[in-house]
N, C-alpha and C positions, 0 to 999 in steps of 0.2 A: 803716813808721813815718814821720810827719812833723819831719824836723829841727826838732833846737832851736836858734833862732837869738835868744831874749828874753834880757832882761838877767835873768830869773825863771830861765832853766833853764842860765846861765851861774851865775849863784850858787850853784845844787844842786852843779854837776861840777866847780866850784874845792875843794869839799870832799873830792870822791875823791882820795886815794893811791891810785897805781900797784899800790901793792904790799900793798893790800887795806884798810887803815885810814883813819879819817878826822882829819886833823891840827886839834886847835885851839892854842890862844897857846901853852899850857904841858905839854900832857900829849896822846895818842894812845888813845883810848875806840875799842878794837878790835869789844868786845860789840856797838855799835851800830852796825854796818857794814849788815848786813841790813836793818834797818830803816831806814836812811837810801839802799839801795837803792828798797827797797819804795816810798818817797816818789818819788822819780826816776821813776819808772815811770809812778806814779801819777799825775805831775805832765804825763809825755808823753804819755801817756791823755787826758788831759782837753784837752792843745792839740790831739792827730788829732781827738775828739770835735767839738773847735769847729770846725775846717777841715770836718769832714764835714758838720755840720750847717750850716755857711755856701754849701757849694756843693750841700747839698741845698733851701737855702731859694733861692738863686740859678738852679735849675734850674725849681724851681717856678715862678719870675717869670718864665724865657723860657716853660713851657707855657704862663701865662695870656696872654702877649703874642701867643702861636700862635695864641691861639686866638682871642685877640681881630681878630687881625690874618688870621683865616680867617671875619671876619664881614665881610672890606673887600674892594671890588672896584674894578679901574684900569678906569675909562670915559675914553675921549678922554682918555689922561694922566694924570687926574685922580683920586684916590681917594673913593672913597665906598662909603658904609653900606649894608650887606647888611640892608635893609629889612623881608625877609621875618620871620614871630614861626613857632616851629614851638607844635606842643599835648603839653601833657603827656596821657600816658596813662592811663588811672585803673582801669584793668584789664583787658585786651580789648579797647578802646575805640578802638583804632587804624581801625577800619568807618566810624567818625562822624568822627574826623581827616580822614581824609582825603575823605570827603564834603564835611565843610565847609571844607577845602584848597581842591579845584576849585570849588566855588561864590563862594570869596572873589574867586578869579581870572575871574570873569563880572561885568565890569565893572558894564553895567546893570541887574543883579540885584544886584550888592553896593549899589552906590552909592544905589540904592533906599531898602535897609534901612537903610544910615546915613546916610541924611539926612532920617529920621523922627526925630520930636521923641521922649523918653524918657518912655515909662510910669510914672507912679508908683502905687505897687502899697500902698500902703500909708498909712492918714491916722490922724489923732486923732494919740492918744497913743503910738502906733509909730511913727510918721514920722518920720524919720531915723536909726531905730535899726537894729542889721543883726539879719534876720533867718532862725532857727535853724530849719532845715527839717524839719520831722519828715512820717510816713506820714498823721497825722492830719488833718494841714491839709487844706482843701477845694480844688477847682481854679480857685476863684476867686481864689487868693494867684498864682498863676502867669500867665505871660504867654511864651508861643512866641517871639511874633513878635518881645519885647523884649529876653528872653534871646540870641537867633537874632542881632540887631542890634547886641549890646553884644559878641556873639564878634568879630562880622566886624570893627567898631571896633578889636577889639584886636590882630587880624593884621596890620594895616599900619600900624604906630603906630615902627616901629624897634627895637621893646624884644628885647634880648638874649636875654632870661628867656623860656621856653616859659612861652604861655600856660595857666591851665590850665580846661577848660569846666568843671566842676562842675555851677557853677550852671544850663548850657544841657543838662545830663546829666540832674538832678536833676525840670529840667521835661519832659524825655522819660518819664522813668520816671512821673511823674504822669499824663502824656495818653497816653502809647506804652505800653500792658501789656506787648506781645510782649518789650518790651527792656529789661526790669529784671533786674537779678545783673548778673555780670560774665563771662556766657561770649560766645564769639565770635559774632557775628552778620553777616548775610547785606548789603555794605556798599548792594548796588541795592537790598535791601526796605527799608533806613533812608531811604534817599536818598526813596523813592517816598512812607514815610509823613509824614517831613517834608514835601517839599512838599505833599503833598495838608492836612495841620494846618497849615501856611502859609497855604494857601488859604483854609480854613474860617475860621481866626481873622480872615484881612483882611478876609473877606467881612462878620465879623459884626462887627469891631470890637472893642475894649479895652474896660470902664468905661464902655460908651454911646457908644465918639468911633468912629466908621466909618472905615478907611484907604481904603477907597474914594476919597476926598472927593482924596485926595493924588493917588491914580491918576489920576483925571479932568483934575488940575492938569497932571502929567508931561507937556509937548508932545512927549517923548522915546517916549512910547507911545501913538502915535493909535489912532482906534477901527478901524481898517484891521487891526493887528496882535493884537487882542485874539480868542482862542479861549475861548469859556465852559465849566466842566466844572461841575456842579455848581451851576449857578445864574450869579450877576452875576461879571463878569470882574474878575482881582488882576492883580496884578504875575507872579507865577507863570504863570498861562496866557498872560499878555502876552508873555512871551520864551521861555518853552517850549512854550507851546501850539498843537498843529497839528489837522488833521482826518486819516482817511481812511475813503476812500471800500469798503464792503466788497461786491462781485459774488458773488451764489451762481446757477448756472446750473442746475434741475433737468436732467439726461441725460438724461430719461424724455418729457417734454413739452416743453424748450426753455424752461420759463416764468424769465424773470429777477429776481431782486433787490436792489432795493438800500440799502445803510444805511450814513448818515456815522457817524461814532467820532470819538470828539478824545481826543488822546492828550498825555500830557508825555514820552513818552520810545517809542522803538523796540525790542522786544527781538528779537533776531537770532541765527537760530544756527545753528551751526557745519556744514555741508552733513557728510552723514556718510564720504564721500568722505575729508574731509581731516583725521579725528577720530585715528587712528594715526598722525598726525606730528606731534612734540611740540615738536622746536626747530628753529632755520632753518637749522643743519646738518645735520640729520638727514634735512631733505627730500629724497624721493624724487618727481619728476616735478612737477608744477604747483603753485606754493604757494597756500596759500588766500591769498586778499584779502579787503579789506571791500566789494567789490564782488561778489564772491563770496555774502557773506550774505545784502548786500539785493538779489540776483537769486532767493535761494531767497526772501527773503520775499514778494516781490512776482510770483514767476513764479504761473503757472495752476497750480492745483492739485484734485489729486482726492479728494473726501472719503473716507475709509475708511469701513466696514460701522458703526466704533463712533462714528460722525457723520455719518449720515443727515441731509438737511437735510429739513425739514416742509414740503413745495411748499402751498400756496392752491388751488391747481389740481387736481393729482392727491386732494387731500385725503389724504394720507398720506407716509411718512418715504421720500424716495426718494435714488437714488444723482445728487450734482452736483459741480460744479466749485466754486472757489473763487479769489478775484482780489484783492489788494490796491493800489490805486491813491494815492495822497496828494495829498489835495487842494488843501489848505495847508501849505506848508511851517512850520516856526518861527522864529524868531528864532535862537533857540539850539537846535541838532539835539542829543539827547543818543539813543546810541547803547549800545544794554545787549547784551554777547554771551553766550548762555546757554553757559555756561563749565558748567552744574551741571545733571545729570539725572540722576533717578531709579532706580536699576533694583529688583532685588525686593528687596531689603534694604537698599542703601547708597546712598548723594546721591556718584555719581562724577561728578571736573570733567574736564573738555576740556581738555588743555593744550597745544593744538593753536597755535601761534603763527600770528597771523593779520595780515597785510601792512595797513598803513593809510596815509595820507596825510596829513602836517601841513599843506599847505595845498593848496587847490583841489579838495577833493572835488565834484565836479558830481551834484547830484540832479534835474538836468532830466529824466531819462530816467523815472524814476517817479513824475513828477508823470500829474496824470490831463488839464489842458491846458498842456500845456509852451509851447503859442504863444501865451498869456495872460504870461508871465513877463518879467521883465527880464531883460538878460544877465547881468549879476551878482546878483540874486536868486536864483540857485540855487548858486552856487558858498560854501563854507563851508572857514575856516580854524581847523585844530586849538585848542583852547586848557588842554584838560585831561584827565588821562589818568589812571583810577583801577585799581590790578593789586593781583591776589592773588598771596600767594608763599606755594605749599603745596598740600596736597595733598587738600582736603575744603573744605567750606563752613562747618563747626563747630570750623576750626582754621586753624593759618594764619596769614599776614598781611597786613595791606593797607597798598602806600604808595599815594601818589598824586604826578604830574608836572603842573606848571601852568606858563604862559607870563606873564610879568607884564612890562611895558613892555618887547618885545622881546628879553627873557632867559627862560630855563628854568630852573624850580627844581625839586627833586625831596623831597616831603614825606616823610617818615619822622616820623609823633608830633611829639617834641620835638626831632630833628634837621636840619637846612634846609640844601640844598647845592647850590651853582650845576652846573648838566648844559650837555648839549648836546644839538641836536637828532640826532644818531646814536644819541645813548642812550636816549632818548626810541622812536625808531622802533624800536629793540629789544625793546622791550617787550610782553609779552603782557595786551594791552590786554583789561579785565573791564568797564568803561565809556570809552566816550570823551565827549567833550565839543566840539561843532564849532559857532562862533560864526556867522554869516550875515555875508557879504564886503558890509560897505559899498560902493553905487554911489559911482563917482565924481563931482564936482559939475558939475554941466550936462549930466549922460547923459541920454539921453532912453531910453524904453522901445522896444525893436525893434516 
């Protein structure tokens, strides 16, 4: 119980006798002893009530101050705003979070999208009013690239509040079939069909207005870096766009072939060697690396009986080799490790943990002319790291870890929280994200 120390519950106990009755001026009313307990009680009921309820509103103000004060971070001394926005989830939708987490965090790709001018989707006598999405509308009410534009806008604006995509959701589901409902989805085939409807829409333009026109402006993307996939070059092929080069040798006659590919992304996997080791304690003898993968990718290889290659020569399907060279490197290396394969009934993942580098990966070694290269044009620094946590492709979770002005964050949906680079490297990484090392200024080419 809480003492009574008011002049309110000094009043009640000047009325108790000792010796059970309660005295007024002239006469001692024995009957109403109980009930004038009853009130006593009642009276110090209601002071514990207010003390509880004052250090239950008083504990709530230190959690909002915790919490507010786990948005702030001491740089050189100084305090400041945990900047980052996290996404609200909108049901399973943690695939596309954290997709467009690491994409926010690719500086020349974000900066791109917001600093196009905004789409108005809407004239006459609707313009300005907000509007109420239903399945019926046509796809000319939507806009990719604008939606895409107005997310990244809102990630790095400071706001406390998880953003929430909806409306960048809403136009998926219109141009993306594959990813309508809310069950979990595969977060590299979102990533791939995004950019590829990135592409397509810059190619063609809004309302008649070309983004092209912008591309050609950017002195930040000369026509040296631009890979075409699909027709005229975007912003997407400009920073992740590479070539390679594909060798089929027939066995049979020696005859060679050869065909470029342009690619936005590498997929790599897992040497089967190092597929029963699942965490870095558990390893027994060599761990894998990501040096490791892209040696199976690029090593010689031999086609099996159910990929015969069609020689020109022999006129018919013969047994050859096979060679992956990369001609062009990218801007931005994005790195997909096949975590997920098939067998006769079920999509089992690799949870093979596999060794990577946050900075200085060197891809000189599988370029196809490495003596064409700058020194630093081959070497690339981590920037985004997208992991599954689970144990299928149709379940699951996805965060994602990004580098933003030489800090690590670690996405989770609607929650944002400063890391470090150990916990980062722990990670059983499902894409990576690896930026191309700025030369230094006055390097000249070896």
């Amino acid at each position: 119980m809480v003492p009574v120390s008011s002049s309110a519950g000094e009043g009640f106990l000047e009325g108790i006798n000792l010796s059970g009755g309660y005295r007024c001026d002239d006469f001692v009313v024995n009957d109403t002893k109980l009930g004038l307990v009853q009130k006593v009680r009642e009276h110090l009921q209601n002071l514990e009530n207010s003390a509880f309820t004052s250090d239950r509103h008083r504990k709530r103000k230190l959690l909002e101050n915790s919490s507010l004060n786990s948005k702030l971070l001491k740089v050189n001394g100084s305090t400041t705003a945990l900047c980052a926005t996290g996404l609200r989830n909108l049901g399973n939708t943690c695939f596309m979070n954290a997709i467009l987490q690491s994409l926010s965090n690719i500086q020349q790709f974000c900066c791109y999208f917001k600093e196009l001018p905004a789409v108005e989707l809407r004239n006459g006598k609707t313009a300005g009013r907000r509007t109420y999405h239903t399945r019926s509308q046509g796809d000319n009410n939507v806009s990719l690239v604008e939606e895409f534009r107005k997310t990244l806008c809102a990630l790095w604006q400071g706001s406390q509040t998880a953003f929430s995509p909806e409306s960048l959701f809403y136009v998926v589901w219109k141009i993306m079939p594959n990813f309508r409902g809310y069950q979990q989805q595969d977060a590299h085939e979102f990533m791939r069909y995004l950019l590829d409807h990135l592409h397509l829409e810059l190619q063609g333009g809004f309302n008649g207005v070309s983004r092209s026109v912008i591309l050609q402006e950017n002195s930040n993307l000369s026509a040296s870096n631009k890979c075409c996939i699909n027709g005229a070059s975007t912003v997407v092929t400009a920073i992740f766009g590479g070539i390679l080069q594909n060798e089929v040798n027939c066995l049979i006659c020696g005859t060679e072939s050869r065909k470029f590919d342009p690619f936005l992304d590498l997929s790599l996997d897992i040497p089967s060697q190092f597929r029963n080791k699942r965490t870095k304690s558990q390893e027994s003898g060599p761990m894998c690396t990501l040096r490791d993968c892209l040696r199976s990718f690029t090593d010689l290889e031999e086609l099996d009986e159910t990929e015969l290659y069609m020689c020109h020569k022999c006129k018919k399907k013969q047994k050859s080799t096979k060679k992956f060279w990369i001609q062009k490197l990218p801007k931005v290396l994005c790195l997909h490790l096949k975590r997920f394969h098939w067998t006769a009934y079920l999509r089992n993942k690799v949870d093979t943990y596999v060794e990577f580098p946050l900075r200085g990966l060197d891809m000189k070694c599988y370029l196809l002319e490495p003596e064409n290269s700058g020194p630093e044009s081959c070497l690339y620094d981590l920037v985004a790291v997208v992991v599954h946590h689970g144990s299928g492709v149709g379940s699951g979770h996805y965060t994602a870890y990004a580098a933003h002005e030489g800090r690590w964050f670690h996405f989770n949906d609607s929650t944002v929280t400063l890391t470090d680079e150990e916990t980062v490297g722990k990670a059983k990484a499902y894409i990576l994200f690896y930026v191309e090392r700025q030369a230094k200024p006055g390097a000249e080419k070896l």
